[in-house]
C-alpha positions as CSV (number, residue, x, y, z in Angstrom):
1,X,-2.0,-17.7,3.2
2,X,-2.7,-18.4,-0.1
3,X,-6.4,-19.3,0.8
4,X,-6.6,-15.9,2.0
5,X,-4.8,-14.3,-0.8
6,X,-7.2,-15.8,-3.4
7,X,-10.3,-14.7,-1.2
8,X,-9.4,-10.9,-0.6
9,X,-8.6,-11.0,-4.6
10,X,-11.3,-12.7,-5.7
11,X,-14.3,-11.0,-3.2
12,X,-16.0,-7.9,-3.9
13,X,-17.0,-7.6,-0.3
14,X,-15.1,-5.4,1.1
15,X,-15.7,-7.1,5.3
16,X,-14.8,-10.2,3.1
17,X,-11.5,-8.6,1.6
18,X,-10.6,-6.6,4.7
19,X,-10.7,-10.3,6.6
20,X,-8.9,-12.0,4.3
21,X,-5.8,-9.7,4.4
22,X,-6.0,-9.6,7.7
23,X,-5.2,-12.8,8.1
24,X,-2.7,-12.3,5.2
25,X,-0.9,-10.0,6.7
26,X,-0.9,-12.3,10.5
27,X,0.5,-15.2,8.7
28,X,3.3,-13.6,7.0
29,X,4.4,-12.0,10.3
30,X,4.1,-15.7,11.6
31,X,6.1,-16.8,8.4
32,X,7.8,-13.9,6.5
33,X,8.4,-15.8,2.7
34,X,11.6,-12.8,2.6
35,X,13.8,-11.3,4.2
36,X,15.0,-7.4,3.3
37,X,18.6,-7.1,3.5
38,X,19.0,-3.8,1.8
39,X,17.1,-0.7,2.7
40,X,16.5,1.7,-0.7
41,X,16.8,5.8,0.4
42,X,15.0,7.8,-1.9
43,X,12.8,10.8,-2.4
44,X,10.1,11.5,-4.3
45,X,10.2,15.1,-6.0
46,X,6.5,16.6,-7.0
47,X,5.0,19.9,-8.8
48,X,4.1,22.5,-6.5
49,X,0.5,22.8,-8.4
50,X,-1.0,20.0,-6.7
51,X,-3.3,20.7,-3.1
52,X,-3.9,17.9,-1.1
53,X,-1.3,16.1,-0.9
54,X,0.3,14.6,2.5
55,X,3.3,12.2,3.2
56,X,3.2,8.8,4.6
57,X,5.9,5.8,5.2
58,X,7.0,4.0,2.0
59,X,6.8,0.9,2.5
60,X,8.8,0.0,-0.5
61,X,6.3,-1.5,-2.5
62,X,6.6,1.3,-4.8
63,X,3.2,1.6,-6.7
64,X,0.0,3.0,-6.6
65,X,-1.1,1.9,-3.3
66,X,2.1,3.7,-1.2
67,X,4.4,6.5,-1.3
68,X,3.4,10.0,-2.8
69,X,0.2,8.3,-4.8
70,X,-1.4,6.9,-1.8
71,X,-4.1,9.4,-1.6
72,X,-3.8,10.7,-5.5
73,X,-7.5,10.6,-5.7
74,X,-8.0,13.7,-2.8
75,X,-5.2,15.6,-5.2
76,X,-6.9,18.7,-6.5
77,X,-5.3,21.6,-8.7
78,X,-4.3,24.7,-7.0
79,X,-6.2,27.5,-8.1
């Protein structure tokens, strides 16, 4: 795992990277290093003057890559 942490971090391949956490993401459903024992409800509240905007599952991981932001870069203005 951590052989194939340090590759998809390091590469700027992206067949390399998309690899690497793929096998990442195998191993820790082999070998899950946590367990989740509480499940966090929440909801995200955003300005109607965004267009482009669409929901997905929150994974929890709370940044950038998940939740409301995961597309931020489609988000246009409403005009």
């Amino acid at each position: 795992m951590d052989k194939a942490l340090d590759t998809g971090r390091r590469s700027q391949d992206e067949a390399t990277r998309e690899t690497a956490y793929d096998t990442l993401q195998r191993e820790l459903v082999k070998d899950p290093g946590y367990t989740f024992l509480t499940h966090i409800d929440h909801v995200y509240v955003l300005a109607d003057r965004w267009q482009g905007l669409t929901t997905q599952l929150d994974p929890h991981e709370h940044g950038f890559a998940s939740g409301p932001w995961w597309n931020i870069e489609d988000w246009q203005p409403k005009k």
